[in-house]
Every structure is written in structure tokens, then in C-alpha cells.
N, CA, C and O atoms as a MOPAC input file, in Angstrom:
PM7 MOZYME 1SCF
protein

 N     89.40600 1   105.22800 1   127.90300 1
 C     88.91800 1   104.80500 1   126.59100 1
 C     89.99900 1   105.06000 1   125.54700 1
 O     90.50500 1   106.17900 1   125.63500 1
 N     90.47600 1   104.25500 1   124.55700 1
 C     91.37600 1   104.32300 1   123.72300 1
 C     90.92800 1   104.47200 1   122.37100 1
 O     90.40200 1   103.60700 1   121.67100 1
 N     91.28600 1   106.08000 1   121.97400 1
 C     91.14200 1   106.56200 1   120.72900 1
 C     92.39700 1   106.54400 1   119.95300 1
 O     93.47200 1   106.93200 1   120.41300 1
 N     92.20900 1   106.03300 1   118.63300 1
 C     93.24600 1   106.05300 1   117.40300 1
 C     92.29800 1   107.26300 1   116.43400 1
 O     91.30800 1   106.77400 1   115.88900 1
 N     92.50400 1   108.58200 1   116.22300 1
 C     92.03000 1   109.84000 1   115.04600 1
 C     93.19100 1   109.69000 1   114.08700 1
 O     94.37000 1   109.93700 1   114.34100 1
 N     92.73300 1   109.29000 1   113.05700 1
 C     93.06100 1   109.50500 1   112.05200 1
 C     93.10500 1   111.49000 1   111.13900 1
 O     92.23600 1   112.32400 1   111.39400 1
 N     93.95300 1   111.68400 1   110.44400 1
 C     93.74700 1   112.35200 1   109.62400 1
 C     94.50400 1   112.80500 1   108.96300 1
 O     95.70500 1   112.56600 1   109.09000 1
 N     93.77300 1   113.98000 1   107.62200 1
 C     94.95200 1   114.23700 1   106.87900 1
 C     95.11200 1   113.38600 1   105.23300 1
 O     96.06800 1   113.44900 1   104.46000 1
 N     93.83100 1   112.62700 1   105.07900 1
 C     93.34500 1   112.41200 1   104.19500 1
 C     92.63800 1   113.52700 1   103.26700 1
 O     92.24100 1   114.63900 1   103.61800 1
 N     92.58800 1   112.93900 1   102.00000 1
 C     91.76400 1   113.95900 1   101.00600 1
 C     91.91200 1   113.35400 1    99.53000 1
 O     92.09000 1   112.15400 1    99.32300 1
 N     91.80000 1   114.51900 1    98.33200 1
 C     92.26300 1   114.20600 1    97.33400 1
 C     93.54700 1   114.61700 1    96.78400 1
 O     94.14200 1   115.48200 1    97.42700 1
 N     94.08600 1   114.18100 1    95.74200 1
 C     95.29000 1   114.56600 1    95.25400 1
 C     95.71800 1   113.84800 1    94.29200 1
 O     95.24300 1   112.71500 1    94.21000 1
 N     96.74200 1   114.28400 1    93.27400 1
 C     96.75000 1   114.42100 1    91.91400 1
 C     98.02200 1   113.49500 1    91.83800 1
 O     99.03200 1   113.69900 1    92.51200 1
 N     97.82500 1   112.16600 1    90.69700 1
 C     99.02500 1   111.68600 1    90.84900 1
 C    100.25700 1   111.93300 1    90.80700 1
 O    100.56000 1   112.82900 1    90.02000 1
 N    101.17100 1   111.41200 1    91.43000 1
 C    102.63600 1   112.12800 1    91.45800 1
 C    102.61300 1   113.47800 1    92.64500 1
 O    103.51100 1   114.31100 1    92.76300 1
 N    101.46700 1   113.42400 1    93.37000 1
 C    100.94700 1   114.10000 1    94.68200 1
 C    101.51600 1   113.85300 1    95.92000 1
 O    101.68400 1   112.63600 1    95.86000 1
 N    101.89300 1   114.18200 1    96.92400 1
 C    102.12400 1   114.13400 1    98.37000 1
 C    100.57400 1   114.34400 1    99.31400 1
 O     99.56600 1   115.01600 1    99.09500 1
 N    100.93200 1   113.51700 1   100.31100 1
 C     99.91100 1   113.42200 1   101.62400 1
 C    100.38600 1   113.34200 1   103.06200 1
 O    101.04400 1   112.30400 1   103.13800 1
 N    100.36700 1   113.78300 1   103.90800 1
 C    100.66200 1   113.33000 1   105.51500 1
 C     99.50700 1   112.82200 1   106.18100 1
 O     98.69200 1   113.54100 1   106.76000 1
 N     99.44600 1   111.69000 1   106.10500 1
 C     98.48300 1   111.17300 1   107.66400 1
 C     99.40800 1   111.31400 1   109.01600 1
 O    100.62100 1   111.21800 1   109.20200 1
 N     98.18400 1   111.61000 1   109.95500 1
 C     98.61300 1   111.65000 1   111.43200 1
 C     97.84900 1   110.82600 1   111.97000 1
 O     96.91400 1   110.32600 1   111.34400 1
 N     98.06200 1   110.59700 1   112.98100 1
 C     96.82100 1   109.59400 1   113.84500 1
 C     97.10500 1   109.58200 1   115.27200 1
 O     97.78400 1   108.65400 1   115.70900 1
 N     96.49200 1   110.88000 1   116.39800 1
 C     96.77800 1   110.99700 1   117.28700 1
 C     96.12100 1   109.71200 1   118.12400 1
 O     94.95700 1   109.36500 1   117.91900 1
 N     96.83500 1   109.15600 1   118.92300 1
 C     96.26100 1   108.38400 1   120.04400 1
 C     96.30100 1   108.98800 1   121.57200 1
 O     97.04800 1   109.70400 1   122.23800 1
 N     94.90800 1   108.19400 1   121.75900 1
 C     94.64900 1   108.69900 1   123.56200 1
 C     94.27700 1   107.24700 1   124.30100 1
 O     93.70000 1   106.42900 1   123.58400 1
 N     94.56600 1   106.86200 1   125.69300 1
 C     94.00700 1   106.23600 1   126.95700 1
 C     94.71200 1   105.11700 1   126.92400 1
 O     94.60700 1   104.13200 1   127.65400 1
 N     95.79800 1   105.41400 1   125.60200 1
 C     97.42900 1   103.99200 1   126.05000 1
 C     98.71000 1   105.10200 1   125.97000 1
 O     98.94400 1   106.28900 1   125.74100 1
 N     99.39900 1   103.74500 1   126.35200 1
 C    100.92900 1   104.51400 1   126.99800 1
 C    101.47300 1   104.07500 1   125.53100 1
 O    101.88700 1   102.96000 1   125.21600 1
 N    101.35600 1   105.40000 1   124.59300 1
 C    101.86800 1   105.41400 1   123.55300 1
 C    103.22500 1   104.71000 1   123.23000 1
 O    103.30000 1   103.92800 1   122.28200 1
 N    104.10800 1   104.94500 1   123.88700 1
 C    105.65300 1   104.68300 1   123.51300 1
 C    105.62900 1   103.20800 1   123.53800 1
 O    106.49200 1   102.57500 1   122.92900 1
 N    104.56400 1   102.54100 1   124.29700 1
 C    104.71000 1   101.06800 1   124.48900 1
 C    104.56600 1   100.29200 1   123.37500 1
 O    105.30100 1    99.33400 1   123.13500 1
 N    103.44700 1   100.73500 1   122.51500 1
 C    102.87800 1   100.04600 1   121.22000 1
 C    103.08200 1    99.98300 1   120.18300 1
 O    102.89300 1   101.04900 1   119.59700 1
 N    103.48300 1    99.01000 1   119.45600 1
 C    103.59300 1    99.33900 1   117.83900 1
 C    102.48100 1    99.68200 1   117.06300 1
 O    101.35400 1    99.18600 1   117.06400 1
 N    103.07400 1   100.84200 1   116.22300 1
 C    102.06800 1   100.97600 1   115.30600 1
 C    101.71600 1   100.94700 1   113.85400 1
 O    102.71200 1   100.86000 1   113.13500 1
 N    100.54700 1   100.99600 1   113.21500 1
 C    100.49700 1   101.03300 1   111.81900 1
 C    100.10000 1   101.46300 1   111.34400 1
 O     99.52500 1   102.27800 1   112.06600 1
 N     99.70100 1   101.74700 1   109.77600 1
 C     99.01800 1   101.54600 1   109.24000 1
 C     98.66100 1   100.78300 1   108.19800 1
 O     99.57700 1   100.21900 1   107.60000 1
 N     97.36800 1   100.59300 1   107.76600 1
 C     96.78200 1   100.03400 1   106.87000 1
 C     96.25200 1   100.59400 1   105.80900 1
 O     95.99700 1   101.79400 1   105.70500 1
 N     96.01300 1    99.51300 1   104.74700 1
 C     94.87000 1   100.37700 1   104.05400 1
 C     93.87200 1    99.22800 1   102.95000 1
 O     94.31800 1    98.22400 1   102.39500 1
 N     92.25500 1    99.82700 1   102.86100 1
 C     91.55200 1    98.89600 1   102.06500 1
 C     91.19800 1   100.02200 1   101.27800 1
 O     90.99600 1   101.18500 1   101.62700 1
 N     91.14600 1    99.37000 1    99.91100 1
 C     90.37000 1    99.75800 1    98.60800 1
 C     89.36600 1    99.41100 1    98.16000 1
 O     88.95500 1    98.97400 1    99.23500 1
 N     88.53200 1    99.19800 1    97.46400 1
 C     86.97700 1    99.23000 1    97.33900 1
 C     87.28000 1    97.45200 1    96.84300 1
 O     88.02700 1    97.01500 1    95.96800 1
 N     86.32400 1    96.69400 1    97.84400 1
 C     86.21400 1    94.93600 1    97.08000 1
 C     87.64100 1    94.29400 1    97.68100 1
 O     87.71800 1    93.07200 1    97.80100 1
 N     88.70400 1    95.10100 1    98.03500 1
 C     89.86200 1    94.50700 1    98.13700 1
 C     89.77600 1    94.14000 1    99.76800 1
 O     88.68200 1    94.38400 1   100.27700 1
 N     90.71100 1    93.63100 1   100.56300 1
 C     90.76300 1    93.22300 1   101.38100 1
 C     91.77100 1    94.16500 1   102.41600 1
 O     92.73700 1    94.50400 1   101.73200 1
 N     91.86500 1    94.56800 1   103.44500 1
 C     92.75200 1    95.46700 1   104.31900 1
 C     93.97900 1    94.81000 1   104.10000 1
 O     93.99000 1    93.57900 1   104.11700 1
 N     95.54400 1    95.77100 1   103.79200 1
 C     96.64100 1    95.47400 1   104.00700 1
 C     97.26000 1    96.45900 1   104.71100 1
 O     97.01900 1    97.57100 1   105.18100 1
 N     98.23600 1    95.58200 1   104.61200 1
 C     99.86600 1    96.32100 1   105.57100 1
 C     99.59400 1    97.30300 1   104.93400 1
 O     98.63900 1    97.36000 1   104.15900 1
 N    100.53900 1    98.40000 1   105.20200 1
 C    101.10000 1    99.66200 1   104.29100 1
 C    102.56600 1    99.73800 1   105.08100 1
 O    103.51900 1    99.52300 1   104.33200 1
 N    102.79700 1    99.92600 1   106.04300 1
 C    104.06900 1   100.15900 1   106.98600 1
 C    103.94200 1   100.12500 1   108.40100 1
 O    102.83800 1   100.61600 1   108.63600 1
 N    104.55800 1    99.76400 1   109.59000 1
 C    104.07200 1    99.14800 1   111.19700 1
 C    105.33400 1   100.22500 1   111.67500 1
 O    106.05700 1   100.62700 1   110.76400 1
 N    105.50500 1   100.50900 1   112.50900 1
 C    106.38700 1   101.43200 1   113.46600 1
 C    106.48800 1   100.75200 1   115.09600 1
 O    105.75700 1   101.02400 1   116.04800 1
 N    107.67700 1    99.76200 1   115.05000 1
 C    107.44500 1    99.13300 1   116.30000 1
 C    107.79200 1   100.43200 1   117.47000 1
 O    108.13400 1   101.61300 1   117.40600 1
 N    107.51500 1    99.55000 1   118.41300 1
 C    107.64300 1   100.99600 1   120.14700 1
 C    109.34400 1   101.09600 1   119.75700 1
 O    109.93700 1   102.15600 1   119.96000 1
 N    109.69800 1   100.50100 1   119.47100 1
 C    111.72400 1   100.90300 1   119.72200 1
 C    112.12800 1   101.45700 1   118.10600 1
 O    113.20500 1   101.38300 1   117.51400 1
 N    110.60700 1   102.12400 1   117.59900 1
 C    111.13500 1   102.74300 1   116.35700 1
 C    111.65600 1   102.20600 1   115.27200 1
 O    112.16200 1   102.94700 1   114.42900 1
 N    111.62500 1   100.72200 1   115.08300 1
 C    111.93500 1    99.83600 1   113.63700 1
 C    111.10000 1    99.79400 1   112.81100 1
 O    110.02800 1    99.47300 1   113.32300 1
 N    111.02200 1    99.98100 1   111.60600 1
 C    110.12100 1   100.16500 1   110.99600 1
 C    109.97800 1    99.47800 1   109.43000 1
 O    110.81800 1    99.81800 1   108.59700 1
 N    109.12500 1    98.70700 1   109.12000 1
 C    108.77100 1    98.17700 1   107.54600 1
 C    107.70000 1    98.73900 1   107.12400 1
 O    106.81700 1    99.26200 1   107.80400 1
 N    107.78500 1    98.60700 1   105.65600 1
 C    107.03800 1    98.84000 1   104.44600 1
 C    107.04300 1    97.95700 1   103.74600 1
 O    107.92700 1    97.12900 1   103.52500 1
 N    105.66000 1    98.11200 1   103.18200 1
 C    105.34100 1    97.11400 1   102.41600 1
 C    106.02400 1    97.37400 1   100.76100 1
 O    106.23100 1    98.51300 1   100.34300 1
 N    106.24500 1    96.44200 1   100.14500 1
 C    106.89400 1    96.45300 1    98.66500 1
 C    106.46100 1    97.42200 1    97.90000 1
 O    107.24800 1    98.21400 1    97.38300 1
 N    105.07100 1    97.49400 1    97.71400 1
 C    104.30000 1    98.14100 1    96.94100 1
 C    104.52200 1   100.07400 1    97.29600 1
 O    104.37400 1   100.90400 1    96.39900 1
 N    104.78400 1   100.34700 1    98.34200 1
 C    105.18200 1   101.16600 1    98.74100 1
 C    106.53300 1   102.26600 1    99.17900 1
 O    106.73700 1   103.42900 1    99.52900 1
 N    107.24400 1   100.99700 1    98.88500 1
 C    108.73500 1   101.52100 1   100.00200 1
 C    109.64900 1   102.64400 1    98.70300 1
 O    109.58800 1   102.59700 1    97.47500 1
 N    110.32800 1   103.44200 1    99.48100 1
 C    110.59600 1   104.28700 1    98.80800 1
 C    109.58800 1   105.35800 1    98.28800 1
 O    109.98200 1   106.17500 1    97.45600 1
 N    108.52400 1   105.38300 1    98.66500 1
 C    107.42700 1   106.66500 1    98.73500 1
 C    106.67800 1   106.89600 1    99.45700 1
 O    106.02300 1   107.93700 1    99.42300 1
 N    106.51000 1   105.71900 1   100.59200 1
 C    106.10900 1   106.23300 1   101.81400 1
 C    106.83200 1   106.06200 1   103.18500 1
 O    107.87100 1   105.41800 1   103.04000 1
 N    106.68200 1   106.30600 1   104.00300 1
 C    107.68800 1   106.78100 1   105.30500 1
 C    106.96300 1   106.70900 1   106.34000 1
 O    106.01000 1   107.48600 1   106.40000 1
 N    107.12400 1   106.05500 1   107.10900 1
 C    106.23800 1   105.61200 1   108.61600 1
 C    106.82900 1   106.62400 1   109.90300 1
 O    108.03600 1   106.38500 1   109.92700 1
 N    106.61900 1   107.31000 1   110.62700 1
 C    107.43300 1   107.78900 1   111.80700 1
 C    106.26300 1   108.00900 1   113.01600 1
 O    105.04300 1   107.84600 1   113.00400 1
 N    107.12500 1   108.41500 1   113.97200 1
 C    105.79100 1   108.25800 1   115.42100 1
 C    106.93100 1   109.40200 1   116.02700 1
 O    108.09700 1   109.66200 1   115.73100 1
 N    106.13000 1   109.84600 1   116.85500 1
 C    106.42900 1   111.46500 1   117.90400 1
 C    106.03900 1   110.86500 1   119.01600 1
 O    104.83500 1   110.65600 1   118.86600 1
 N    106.46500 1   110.37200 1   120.30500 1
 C    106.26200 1   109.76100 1   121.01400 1
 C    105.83600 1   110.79200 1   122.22000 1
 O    105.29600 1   110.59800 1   123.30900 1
 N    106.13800 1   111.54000 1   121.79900 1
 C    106.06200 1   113.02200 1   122.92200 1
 C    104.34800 1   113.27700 1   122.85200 1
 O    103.55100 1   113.31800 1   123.78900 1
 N    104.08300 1   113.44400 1   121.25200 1
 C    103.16000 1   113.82000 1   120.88700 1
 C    101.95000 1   112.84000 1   120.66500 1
 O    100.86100 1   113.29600 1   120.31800 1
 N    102.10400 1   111.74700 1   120.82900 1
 C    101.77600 1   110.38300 1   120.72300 1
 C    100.66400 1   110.05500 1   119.19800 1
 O     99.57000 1   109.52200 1   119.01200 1
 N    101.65100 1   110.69000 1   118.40100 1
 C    101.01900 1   110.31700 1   117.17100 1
 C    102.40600 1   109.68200 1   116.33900 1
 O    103.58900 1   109.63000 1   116.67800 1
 N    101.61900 1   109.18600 1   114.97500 1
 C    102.01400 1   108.18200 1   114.33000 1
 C    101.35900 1   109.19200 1   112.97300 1
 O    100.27900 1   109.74300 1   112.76200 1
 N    102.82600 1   109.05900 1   112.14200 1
 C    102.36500 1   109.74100 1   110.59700 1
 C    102.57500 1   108.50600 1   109.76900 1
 O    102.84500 1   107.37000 1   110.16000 1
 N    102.38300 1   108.98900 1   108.45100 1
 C    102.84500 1   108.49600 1   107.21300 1
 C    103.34300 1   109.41600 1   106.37600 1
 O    102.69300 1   110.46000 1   106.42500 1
 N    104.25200 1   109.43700 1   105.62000 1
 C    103.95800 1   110.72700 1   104.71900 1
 C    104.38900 1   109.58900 1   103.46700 1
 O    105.25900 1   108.76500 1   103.18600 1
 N    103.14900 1   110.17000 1   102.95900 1
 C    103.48800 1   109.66900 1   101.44100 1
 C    103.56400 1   110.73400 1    99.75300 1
 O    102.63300 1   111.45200 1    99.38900 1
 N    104.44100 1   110.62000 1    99.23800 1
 C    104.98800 1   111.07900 1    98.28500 1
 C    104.60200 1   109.82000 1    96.70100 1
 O    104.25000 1   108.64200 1    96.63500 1
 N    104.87600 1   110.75600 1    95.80500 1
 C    104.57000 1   110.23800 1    94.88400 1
 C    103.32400 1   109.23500 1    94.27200 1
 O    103.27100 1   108.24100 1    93.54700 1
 N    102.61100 1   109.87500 1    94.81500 1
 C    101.05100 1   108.60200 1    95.03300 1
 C    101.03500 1   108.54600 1    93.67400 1
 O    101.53200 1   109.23400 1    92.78200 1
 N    100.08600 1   107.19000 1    93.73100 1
 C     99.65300 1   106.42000 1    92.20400 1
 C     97.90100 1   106.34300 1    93.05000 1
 O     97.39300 1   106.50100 1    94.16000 1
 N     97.47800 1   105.95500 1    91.48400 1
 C     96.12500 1   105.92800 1    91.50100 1
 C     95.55200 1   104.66200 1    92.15100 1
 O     94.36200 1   104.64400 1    92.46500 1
 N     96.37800 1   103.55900 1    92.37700 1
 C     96.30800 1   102.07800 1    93.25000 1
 C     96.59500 1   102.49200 1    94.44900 1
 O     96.57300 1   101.57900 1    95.27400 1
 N     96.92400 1   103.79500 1    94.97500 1
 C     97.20900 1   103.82700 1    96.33300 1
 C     95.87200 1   104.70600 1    96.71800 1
 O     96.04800 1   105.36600 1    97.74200 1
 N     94.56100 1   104.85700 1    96.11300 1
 C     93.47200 1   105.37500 1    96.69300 1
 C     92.91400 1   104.27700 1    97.37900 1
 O     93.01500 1   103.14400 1    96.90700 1
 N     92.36300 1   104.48700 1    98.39500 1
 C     91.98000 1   103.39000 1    99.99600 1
 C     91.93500 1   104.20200 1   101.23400 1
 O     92.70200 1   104.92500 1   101.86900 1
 N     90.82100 1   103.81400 1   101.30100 1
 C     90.69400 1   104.16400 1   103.19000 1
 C     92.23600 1   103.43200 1   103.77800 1
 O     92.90000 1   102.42200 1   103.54500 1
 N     92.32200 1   104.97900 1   104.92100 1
 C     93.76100 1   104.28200 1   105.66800 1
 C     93.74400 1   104.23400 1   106.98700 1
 O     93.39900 1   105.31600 1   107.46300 1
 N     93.92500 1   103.59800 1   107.60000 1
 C     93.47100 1   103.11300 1   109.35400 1
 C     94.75800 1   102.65100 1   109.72600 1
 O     95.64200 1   101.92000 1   109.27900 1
 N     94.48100 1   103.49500 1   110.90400 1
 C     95.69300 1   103.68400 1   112.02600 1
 C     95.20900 1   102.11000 1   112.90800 1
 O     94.18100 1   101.45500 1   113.07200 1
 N     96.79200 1   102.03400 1   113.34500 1
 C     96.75600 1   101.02300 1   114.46600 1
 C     97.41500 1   100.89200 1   115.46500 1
 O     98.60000 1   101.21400 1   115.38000 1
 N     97.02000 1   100.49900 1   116.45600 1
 C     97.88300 1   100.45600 1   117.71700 1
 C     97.88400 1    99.05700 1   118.17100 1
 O     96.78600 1    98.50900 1   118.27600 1
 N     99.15000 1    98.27200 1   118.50900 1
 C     99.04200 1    96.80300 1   119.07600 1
 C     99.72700 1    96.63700 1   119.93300 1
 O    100.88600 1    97.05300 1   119.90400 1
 N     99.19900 1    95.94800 1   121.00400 1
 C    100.31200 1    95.47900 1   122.14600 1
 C     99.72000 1    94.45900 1   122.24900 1
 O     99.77700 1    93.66000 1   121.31400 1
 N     98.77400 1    94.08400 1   123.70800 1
 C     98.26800 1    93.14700 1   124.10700 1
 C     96.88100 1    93.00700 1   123.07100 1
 O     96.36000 1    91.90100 1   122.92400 1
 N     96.49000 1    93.88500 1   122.56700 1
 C     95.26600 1    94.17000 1   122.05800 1
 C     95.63500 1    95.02500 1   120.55700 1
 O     96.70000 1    95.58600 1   120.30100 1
 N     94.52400 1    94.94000 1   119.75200 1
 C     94.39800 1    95.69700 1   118.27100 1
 C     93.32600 1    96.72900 1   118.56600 1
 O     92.10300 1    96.59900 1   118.62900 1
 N     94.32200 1    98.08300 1   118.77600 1
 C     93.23500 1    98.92400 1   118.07000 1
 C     93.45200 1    99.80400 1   117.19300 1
 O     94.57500 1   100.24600 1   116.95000 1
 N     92.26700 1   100.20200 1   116.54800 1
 C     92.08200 1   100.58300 1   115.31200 1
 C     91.49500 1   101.91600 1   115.04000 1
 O     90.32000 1   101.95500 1   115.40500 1
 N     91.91800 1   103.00100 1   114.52800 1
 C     90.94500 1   104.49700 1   114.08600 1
 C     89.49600 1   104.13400 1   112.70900 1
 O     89.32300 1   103.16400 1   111.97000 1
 N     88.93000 1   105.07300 1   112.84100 1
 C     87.93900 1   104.91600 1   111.83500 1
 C     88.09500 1   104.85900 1   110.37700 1
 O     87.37600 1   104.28600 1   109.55800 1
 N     89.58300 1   105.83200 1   110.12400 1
 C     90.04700 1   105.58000 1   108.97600 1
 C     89.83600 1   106.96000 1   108.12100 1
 O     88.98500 1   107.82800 1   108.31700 1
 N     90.61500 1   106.92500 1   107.35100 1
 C     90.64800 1   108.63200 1   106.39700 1
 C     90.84600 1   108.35700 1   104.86900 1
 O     91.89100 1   107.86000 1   104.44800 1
 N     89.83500 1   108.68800 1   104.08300 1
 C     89.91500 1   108.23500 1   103.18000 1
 C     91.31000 1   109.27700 1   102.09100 1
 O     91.45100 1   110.50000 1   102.12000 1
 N     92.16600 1   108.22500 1   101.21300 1
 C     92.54500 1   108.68700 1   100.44900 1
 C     92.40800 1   108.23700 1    98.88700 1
 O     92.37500 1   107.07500 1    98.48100 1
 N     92.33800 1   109.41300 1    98.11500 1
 C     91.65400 1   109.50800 1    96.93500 1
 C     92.75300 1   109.89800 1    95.76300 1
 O     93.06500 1   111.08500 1    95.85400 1
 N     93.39300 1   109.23300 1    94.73200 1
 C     94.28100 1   109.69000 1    93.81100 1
 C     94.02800 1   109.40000 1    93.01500 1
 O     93.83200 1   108.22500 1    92.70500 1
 N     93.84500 1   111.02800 1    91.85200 1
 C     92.80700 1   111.03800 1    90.81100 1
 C     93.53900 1   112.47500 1    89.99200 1
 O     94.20700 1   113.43300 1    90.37900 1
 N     93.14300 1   112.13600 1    89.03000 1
 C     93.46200 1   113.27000 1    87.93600 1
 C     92.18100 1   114.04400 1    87.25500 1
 O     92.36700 1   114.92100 1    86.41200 1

């Protein structure tokens, strides 16, 4: 059975730091690219940054230069760390895993608020 856990969500104060992790289980981690996403309330799910299996990695515009995608292949998780949050970057954030198939974690909400 293939689990994507999210976590490492919470609140935090703009101009704040966060680390998501998102351990995966029941795929051969190193094979898959991964991501994450994120939706905000009414808005629609986007990119945030993808981490292909050979470690290449994009960000989305809105983001680049304050957040950072990386994967531990040992450990078979997938972070984000994000720095400098703004109050447009509060959204549930969901992990992803893709190869032949999309899967997806439940998601961790993040909250940036003063």
C-alpha cells in the first residue's frame, strides 16, 4: 500500500520559516518524481516545486528563491523548506509521488498570519 505523510505544517508569522517532510512507503522511492503542491481556500491546487528521481528540480515563480525542494533518498522523504513566507503562501500542502501513477498525501495545512 502506498503512503505519501505529510508534515511539519502549522502556523507562523510572516517573514517566518517552515520545513515540510513527506515520508513515503510501498514505492521504490528513488524511482519517482516528486512534489509538492498547494491549494488555498476557493483557489484551485498548484505547483509549488517537483523534485525529479535524478534530483532536478523547479519552482514555481511565485516562490523561487524562498523555497527549496530536496529528497533523502536513503530516507525516502521529500522536504520543502520554506523561508520567508508571505501571507498568500497560507494553503494546504500535498505531497506527491509520480511515475506510472499520481500519488498523493492528505496534506498539512500551512497558515501565515500575524
Amino acid at each position: 500500500q502506498v503512503q505519501l505523510v505529510e508534515s511539519g505544517g502549522g502556523l507562523v508569522q510572516p517573514g517566518g520559516s517552515l520545513r515540510l517532510s513527506c515520508a513515503a512507503s510501498g514505492i521504490i522511492f528513488s524511482n519517482y518524481h516528486m512534489g509538492w503542491y498547494r491549494q488555498a481556500p476557493g483557489k484551485q491546487r498548484e505547483l509549488v516545486a517537483v523534485i525529479s528521481a535524478t534530483g532536478m528540480s523547479i519552482h514555481a515563480e511565485s516562490v523561487k528563491g524562498r523555497f527549496t525542494i530536496s529528497r533523502d533518498n536513503a530516507e525516502k522523504k521529500v522536504y520543502l523548506q520554506m523561508n520567508s513566507l508571505k501571507v498568500e503562501d497560507t494553503a494546504v500542502y500535498y505531497c506527491l509521488g509520480r511515475r506510472e501513477t499520481d500519488y498523493w498525501g492528505q496534506g498539512t495545512q500551512v497558515t501565515v498570519s500575524s
